[in-house]
N, C-alpha and C positions, 0 to 999 in steps of 0.2 A: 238290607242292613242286618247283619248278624250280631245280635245282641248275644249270644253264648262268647266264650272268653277261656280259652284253655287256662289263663293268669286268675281262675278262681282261687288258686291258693295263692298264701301270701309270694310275694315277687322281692327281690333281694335287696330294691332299693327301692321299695314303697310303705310308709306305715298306715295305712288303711286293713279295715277286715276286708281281706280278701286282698288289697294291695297299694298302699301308698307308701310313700319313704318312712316306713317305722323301725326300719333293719342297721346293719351296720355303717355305717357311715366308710365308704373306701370300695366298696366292690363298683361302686360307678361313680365316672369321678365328673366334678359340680365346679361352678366356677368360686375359687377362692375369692372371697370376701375383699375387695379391694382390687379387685381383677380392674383390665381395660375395661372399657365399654366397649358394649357389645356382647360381650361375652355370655352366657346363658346356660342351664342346667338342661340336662336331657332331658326329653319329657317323661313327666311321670318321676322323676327324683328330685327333692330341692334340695337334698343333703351335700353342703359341698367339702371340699376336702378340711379338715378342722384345723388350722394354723394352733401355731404350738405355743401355746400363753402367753401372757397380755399383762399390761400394767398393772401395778399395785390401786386400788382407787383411790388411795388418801395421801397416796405418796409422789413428789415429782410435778412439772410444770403439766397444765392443763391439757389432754387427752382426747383426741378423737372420740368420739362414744360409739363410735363403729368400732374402733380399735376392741374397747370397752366390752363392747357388747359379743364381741367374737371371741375375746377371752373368755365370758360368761361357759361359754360349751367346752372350752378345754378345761375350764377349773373343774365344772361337773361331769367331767371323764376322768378323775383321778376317784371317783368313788364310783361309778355307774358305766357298767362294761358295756359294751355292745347297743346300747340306744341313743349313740347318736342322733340319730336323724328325729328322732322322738324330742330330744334335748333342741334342736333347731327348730322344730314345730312348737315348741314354746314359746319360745324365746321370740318366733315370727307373731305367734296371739298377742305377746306382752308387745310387741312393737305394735302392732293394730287394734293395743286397746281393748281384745275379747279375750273370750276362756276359752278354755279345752275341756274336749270328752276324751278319756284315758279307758283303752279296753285291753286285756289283758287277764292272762290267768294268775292265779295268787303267786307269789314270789319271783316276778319279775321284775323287781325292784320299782313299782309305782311311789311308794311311799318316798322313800329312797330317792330318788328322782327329784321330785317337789321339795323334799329339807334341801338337798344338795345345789338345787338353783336359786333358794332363796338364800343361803348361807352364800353364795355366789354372788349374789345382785344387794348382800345386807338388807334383805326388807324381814320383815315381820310372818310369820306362818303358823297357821294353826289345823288342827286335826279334827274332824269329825266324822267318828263313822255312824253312817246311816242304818237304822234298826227300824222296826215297826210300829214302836213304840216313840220314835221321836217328833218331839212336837216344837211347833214354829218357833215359840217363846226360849227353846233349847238352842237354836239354833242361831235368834236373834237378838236373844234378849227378853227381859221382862223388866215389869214394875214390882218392886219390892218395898213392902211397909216399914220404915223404921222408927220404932217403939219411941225414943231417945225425942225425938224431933215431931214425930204424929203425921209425918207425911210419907208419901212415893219420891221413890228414886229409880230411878233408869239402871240395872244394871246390864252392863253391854254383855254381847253373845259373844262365841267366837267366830261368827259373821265379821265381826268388826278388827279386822287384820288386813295383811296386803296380798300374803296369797292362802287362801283357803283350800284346801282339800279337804272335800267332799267326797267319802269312802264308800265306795259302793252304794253309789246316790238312788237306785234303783230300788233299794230296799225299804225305801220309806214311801212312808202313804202323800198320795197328790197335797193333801194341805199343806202339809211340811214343806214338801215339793215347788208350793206356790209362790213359801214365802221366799224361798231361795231364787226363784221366778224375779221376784224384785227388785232384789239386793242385785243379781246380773245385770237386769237393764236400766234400772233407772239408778244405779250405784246410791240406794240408801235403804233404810226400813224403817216401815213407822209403830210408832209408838202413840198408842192412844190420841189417833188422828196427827199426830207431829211427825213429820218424815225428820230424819238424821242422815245425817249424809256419811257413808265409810271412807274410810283412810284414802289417800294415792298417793301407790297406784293400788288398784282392786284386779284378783285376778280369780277369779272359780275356777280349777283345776277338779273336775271331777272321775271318778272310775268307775269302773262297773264288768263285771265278769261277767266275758262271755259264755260261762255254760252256769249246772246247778241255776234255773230261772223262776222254780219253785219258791214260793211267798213274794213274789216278787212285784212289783207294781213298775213295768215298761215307762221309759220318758213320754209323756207324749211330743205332738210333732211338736206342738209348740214351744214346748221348750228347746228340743232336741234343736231346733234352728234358731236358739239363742247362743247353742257354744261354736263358734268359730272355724273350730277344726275339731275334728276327731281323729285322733293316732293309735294306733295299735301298738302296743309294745309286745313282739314275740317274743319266744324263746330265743336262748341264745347259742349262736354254730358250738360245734364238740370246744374250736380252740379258744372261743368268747369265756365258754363255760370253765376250760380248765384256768382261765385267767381269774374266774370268779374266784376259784378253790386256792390257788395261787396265795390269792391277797390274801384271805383268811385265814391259810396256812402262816402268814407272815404278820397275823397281828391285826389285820385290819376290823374296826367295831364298826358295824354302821351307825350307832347310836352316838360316835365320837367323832364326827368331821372333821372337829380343827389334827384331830390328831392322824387320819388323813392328810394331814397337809392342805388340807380345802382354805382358802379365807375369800373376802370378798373382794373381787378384780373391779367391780362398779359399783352403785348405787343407784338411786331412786332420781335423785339429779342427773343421772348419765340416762337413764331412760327417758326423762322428760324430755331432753339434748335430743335423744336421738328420734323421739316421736314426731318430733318437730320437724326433724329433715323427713324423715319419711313422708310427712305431710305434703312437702314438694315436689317427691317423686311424680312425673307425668305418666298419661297415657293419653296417645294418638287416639282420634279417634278412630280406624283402622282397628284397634286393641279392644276399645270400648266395643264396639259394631261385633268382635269376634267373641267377646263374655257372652252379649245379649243372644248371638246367635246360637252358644253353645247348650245357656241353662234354659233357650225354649225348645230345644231340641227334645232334651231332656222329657218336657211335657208331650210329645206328640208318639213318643216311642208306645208302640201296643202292650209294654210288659208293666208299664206303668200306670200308677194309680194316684200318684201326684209326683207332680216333677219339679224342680227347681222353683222358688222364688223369686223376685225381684230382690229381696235380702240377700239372698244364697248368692247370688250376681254380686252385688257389694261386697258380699263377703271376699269371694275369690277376687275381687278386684283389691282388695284394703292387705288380704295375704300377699299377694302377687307384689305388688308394689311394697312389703315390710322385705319381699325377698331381692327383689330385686338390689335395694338400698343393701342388703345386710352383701350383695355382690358387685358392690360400689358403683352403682349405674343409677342414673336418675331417668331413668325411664323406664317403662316396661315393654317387655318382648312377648309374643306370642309365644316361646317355651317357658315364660316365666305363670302365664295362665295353665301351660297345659302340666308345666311342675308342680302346681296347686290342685289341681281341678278334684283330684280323687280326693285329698282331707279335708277341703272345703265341700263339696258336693255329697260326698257318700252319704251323709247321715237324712237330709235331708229330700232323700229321691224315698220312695215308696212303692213300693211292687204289688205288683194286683198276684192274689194267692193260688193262682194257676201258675204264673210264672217263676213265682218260689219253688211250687213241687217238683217244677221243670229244671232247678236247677240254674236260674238266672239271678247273678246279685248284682247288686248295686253296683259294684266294680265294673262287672262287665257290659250294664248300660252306661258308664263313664267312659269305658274305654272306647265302646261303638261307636259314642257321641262324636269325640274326639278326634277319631278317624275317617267321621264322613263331613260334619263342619271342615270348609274351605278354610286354610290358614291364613291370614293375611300378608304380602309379599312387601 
C-alpha cells in the first residue's frame, strides 16, 4: 500500500491541506442539489454545481429548506469569490450540528466568509481574535459587581452568539482554549458552577494560519477532533483573482453586505426544517460496514501514530448523510463517504515523525486508505 500521493499539493476540487473540496466550485462537476436519486459527487469532491438563487426567507408561501438552504451558497457568492466549496463545507457542519477548522493564509477572505453566511442564514455573529493574552472570562463572560444594587451579574461573552468566529484560535493559551472546549461540546458555559446554555443554532467557525507558527500554542488532538470538518481556503486562480479586483474596482466594501446586494435567503427555522430531514437520511448497513472499515484502516497504516476514532467515523457518517440530503437523496452512497473522507478525516490522523520528514501527509494516508478498502457494490 503506497501511502506517498503525487496529490500532496492542493487538488482543484478538494479543500483540505494538501487536498479536499476547498477550490473553486465548477472544475468538477457534483450532483445538483435536488438531482434523482442516486446520483453522487466524485470522490473526493462534494462541491456540486451552485443553482443560481433561491427564495426570499420572509417572503411568499412556505419553502423547501433544501430550496433554502442551496440559496445559502449562491447569496454568499455575490461577496466571496472563488470558495465555493469552502462555503458547502459550512453549510454541510451547520446541517450536522458541528463546527469548522478554517486554514488559510491572511487575506483569503476567512473573515469575509463567516459575516457573508451568517447575513445569509440571519443568525447573529460575532469576532474574536485569539492573542496570548486572552482569558476565558474574555471569551465567555464574567461576573461583574454592581455598586447600585451590591450584587453580581452575569455579563455574557461573545461566546454567546450563533456563529462565532474564533481568529487564529491557535494563538491563545490551552486555558482559553479549554473553555472554548465547552462551549463546542456541551453548547453552554459555566459561571460559578451554573452552566448557561448558548443560543440556537451554535456554530464555532474557527482559523488559523498555516505558516508564521511562532508564539503559537498547536490545537491539541482533543480538541482538534471536536471540529467537524476542517477546510482549506487557497488562493485564488489568476481569473478568480482578477474577479476580486473587478468588484472593488466597481465599488464593492466588504464591510457593507447589504450594499452587496447580500440579504438573508433563510433563517434559523429553515435550518431547524432542514436538520430534521437530515436526521432521516439512511445508511445501509453495507455503508455503515465501509466508515468502520475505512477509519480502522487508518489505525494500522505504518506512517501513523494515531488514526481515526470512533468519533471521526460519526463524524464522516453525520457529513456524508448533511451531503447527501443537500443532493436530494435520502440515503447515502459510498461516493458520498469517499466525498467527505478528506475534510472529516485529515485533522484527526497523526503521523509518527519519520513519516513527516519523509514527506507523507495526511492526505495521502486518506487517499491510500481509500483506494485499498473494498467499496461496497
Amino acid at each position: 500500500m503506497d501511502e506517498r500521493s503525487t496529490a500532496d499539493q492542493p487538488q482543484a476540487h478538494q479543500p483540505g491541506p494538501g487536498g479536499h473540496a476547498g477550490h473553486a466550485v465548477g472544475h468538477h462537476p457534483g450532483p445538483e442539489p435536488g438531482a434523482a436519486a442516486g446520483t453522487a459527487a466524485p470522490a473526493g469532491s462534494f462541491a456540486p454545481g451552485a443553482p443560481g438563487g433561491g427564495p426570499e426567507a420572509t417572503a411568499g408561501p412556505a419553502v423547501d429548506p433544501r430550496e433554502r438552504l442551496v440559496a445559502v451558497r449562491s447569496e454568499v457568492g455575490k461577496s466571496v469569490v472563488g470558495q465555493d466549496a469552502a462555503v458547502t463545507g459550512l453549510v454541510i457542519a451547520m446541517l450536522a450540528g458541528g463546527h469548522a477548522l478554517l486554514e488559510g493564509v491572511p487575506g483569503v477572505a476567512k473573515t469575509l466568509l463567516v459575516r457573508s453566511l451568517a447575513t445569509a442564514l440571519n443568525v447573529e455573529t460575532k469576532r474574536v481574535q485569539f492573542t496570548p493574552d486572552l482569558m476565558p472570562g474574555d471569551l465567555t463572560g464574567s461576573l461583574v459587581y454592581d455598586a447600585r444594587t451590591a450584587e453580581f451579574s452575569f455579563k455574557e461573552g461573545p461566546v454567546f452568539t450563533n456563529l462565532l468566529l474564533a481568529d487564529e484560535i491557535n494563538r491563545t493559551p490551552p486555558k482559553t482554549q479549554a473553555a472554548l472546549l465547552e462551549a463546542m461540546e456541551e453548547r453552554q458555559v459555566s459561571v460559578d458552577g451554573q452552566p448557561l446554555p448558548l443560543p440556537e443554532p451554535f456554530m464555532v467557525i474557527a482559523t488559523q494560519n498555516p505558516v508564521e507558527y511562532e508564539g503559537t500554542y498547536p490545537l491539541p488532538e482533543a480538541q482538534l477532533d471536536r471540529f467537524l470538518l476542517k477546510l482549506v481556503l487557497p488562493l485564488p486562480e489568476r481569473a478568480q483573482e482578477i474577479e476580486v479586483l473587478s468588484r472593488h474596482a466597481g465599488g464593492f466594501d466588504p464591510r457593507d453586505l447589504p450594499a452587496a446586494g447580500l440579504a438573508a435567503v433563510a433563517g434559523p427555522q429553515d435550518l431547524a426544517a432542514a436538520r430534521a430531514q437530515v436526521r432521516t437520511v439512511g445508511a445501509s448497513p453495507e455503508v455503515l460496514a465501509y466508515v468502520v472499515d475505512l477509519v480502522r484502516a487508518t489505525r494500522s497504516m505504518p506512517s501513523v501514530a494515531l488514526g481515526v476514532s470512533p468519533r471521526g467515523a460519526t463524524a464522516l457518517l453525520a457529513t456524508a448523510r448533511a451531503w447527501a440530503w443537500l443532493a436530494g437523496r435520502s440515503f447515502v452512497t459510498p461516493d458520498d463517504i469517499k466525498a467527505l473522507a478528506l475534510p472529516a478525516l485529515r485533522h484527526r490522523i497523526q503521523l509518527r515523525a519519520e513519516a513527516e520528514m519523509e514527506g507523507i501527509t495526511t492526505q495521502s494516508i486518506i487517499e491510500s486508505v481509500l483506494r485499498s478498502v473494498p467499496v461496497p457494490r
